[in-house]
Each structure stands twice: as C-alpha cells, then as structure tokens.
C-alpha atoms as one frame of an Amber mdcrd trajectory, in Angstrom:
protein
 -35.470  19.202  16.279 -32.106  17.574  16.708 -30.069  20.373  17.949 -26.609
  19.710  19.294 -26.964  15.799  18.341 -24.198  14.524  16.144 -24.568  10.917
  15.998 -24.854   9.280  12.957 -27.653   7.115  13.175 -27.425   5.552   9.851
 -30.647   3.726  10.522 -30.181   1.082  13.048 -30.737   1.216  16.576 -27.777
   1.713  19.209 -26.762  -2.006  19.572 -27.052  -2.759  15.739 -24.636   0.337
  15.287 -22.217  -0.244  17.787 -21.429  -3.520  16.584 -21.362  -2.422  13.097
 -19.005   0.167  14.013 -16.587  -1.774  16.056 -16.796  -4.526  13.337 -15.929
  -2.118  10.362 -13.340  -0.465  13.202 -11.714  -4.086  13.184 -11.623  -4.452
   9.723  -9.687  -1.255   9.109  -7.025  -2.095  11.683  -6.682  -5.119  10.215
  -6.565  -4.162   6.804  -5.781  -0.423   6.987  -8.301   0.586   4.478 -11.647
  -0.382   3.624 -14.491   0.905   1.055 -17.993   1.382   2.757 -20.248   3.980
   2.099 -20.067   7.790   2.482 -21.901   8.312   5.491 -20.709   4.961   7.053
 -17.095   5.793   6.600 -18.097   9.322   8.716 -19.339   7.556  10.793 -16.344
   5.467  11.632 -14.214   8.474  11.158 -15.506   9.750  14.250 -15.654   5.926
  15.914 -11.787   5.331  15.419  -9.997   8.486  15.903 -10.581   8.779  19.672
  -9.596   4.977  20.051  -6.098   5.750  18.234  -5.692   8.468  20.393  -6.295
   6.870  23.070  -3.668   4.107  22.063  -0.858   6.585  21.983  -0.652   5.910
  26.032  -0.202   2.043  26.706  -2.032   1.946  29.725  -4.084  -0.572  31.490
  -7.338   1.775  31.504  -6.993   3.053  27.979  -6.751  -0.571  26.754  -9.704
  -1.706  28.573 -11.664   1.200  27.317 -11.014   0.078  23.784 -11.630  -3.420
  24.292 -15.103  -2.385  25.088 -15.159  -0.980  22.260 -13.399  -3.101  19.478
 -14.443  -6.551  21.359 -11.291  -8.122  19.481  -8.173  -8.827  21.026  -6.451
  -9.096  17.902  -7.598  -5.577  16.805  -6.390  -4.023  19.909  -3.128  -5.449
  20.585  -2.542  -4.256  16.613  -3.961  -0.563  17.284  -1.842  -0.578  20.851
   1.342  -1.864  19.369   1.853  -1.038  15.366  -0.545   1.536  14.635   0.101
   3.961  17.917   4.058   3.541  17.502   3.372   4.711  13.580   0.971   7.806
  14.944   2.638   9.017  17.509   3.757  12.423  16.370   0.888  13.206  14.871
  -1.811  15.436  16.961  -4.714  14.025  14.847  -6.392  13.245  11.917  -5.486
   9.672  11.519  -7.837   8.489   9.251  -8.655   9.866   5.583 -12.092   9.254
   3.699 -11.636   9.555   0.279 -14.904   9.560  -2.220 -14.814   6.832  -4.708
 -18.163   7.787  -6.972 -21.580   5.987  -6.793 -22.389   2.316  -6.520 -23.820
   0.431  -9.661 -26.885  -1.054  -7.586 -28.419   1.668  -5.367 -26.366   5.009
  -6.661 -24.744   5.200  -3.113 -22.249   7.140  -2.951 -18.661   5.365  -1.584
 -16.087   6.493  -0.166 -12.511   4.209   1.023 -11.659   4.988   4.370  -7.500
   4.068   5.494  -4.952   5.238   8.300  -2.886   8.157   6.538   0.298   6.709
   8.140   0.483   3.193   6.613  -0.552   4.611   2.627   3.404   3.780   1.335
   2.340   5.295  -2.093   1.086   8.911  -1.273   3.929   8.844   1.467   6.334
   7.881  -1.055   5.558  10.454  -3.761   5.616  13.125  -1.577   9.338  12.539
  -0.362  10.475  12.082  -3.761   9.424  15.480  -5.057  11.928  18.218  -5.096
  11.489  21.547  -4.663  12.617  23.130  -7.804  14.900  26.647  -8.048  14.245
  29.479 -10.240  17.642  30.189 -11.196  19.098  30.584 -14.604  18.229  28.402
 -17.189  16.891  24.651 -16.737  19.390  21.911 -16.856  19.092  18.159 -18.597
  18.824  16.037 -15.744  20.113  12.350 -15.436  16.384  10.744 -16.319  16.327
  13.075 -19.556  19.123  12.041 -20.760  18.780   8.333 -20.284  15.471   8.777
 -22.183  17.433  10.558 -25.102  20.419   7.792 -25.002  17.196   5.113 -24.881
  15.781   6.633 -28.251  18.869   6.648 -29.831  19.491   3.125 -29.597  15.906
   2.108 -30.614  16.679   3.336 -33.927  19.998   1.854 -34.127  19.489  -1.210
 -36.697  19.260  -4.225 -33.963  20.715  -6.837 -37.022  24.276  -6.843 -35.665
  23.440  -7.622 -31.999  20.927 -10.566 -33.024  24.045 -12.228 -34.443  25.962
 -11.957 -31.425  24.113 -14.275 -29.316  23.537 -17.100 -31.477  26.960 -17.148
 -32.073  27.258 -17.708 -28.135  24.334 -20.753 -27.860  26.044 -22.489 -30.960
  29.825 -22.335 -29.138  27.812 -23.716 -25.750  26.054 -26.741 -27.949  29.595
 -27.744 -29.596  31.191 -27.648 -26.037  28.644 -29.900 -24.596  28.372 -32.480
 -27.549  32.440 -32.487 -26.998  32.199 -33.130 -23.653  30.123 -36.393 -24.251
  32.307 -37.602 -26.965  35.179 -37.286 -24.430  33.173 -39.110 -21.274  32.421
 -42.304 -24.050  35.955 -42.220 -25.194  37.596 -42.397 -22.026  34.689 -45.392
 -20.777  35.716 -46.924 -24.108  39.649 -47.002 -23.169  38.847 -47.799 -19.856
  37.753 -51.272 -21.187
C-alpha cells in the first residue's frame, strides 16, 4: 500500500524523472505554457510552484536551491527576475492546467499547462467586463449604435462614392503627364 506517498511516478525511475521534470520546468519558463499530458502536467504543477515561490526572495540560498533543480542558468535568472517580479502578490497558485481532450495516437488525455500571470488574453477580458446596474431601463450604448449607423450605410447604394475616386486618380495622371511636358519644354528652351 502506498499510503501517504504523493509522488507521481509516471513510470520512470527517480533520475529519469527529475530530469524530465526540470526539463519540461525549463521549457515552461521559457515559453510560459506548454501542452504535455494530464498526469505529466500534475506532475510539474507540483515541481514548479515551490520553485516560484521560492523566487519571490532573491537570495543567494534560494537561487542555489533552484539551480539544483532547473540545471539552467537561463531558466533561473528568468524565474528570479521576470516571473517573481510578475507573482509577487499572489500567495499561490501560479500555474493553471487546463484539459485539452485526448491525443489522436494513444487516447491520452492532454492537458496545456502556463503561468496564470503572463496569459494577456484571459487577463485582458476580465478587466474589460463591466459590472452591469439594474436600474431602469437599458440604454443604447456607443458599440450599438455604431453597429446600427454601420448597417445603414451598407444599404446605402455605393454607385455615387465609386465615382468619387476615379475622379481623383484621373486629376493625379493629368498632373503628372503635365509636369513632364513642362520639364521637356523648359530642356527644349534651354537649348
């Protein structure tokens, strides 16, 4: 019985998993999201999140403890300089696994792993939404009635503006064929 054992063993032995860990750990510094498996991206979930926490204090200890980790400078000097100044308010939960379905191949089910702070979409949609009132009755708001202005002049007939601009290019063609006429004329008098 396995009682009280929570590591993941995901069928390797300890070396073969470390490295795999601190390799896929890399990878999602670098990239901020990656797609693994389900149980791999567990797995890492509960690889990275003490190592982000531990980059929230720059110090000479916490750094070497990560290197042994990571074993990538490159990783670590990003986790230890953009991702713990983007983290540091938060008191956890840095990393988000979301389930992607089953792969083609083997039916195994995915998942895409990413830091929650550097997602600009999710972050962005959530600051744009208002909170909406229940008073009175619902007003036309600016985006409503640029659709309705939009609608109205797609069924305007379009005839009258075509002629406008070829009116323009033919003015611009008879202004550059005078121009020429006016550079040989004045080479002609100049001789």
């Amino acid at each position: 019985m396995r009682h009280g054992k929570k590591v993941i063993h995901l069928g390797r032995k300890v070396a073969h998993r470390k490295s795999m860990l601190a390799n896929m750990a890399c990878s999602l510094i670098e990239h901020k999201r990656i797609n693994t498996t389900l149980t791999k991206a567990k797995a890492l979930k509960q690889f990275i999140e003490p190592l982000v926490t531990k980059s929230k204090s720059d110090t000479t200890h916490n750094r070497r403890n990560a290197f042994s980790a990571l074993r990538d400078k490159f990783a670590l000097s990003e986790l230890f300089n953009d991702i713990a100044q983007k983290v540091g308010d938060r008191p956890g939960g840095y990393t988000r696994v979301v389930r992607m379905g089953n792969r083609l191949g083997d039916n195994a089910s995915m998942a895409m792993i990413e830091l929650v702070d550097f997602n600009e979409v999710y972050n962005n949609e959530k600051e744009t939404i208002k909170k909406s009132t229940r008073r009175g009755r619902s007003k036309k708001t600016a985006n409503e009635s640029d659709i309705v202005t939009e609608e109205i002049s797609e069924t305007a007939p379009v005839a009258t503006e075509e002629k406008a601009p070829e009116a323009k290019s033919e003015e611009n063609t008879d202004k550059k064929v005078d121009n020429s006429n006016d550079s040989t004329t004045d080479e002609a008098d100049k001789k």
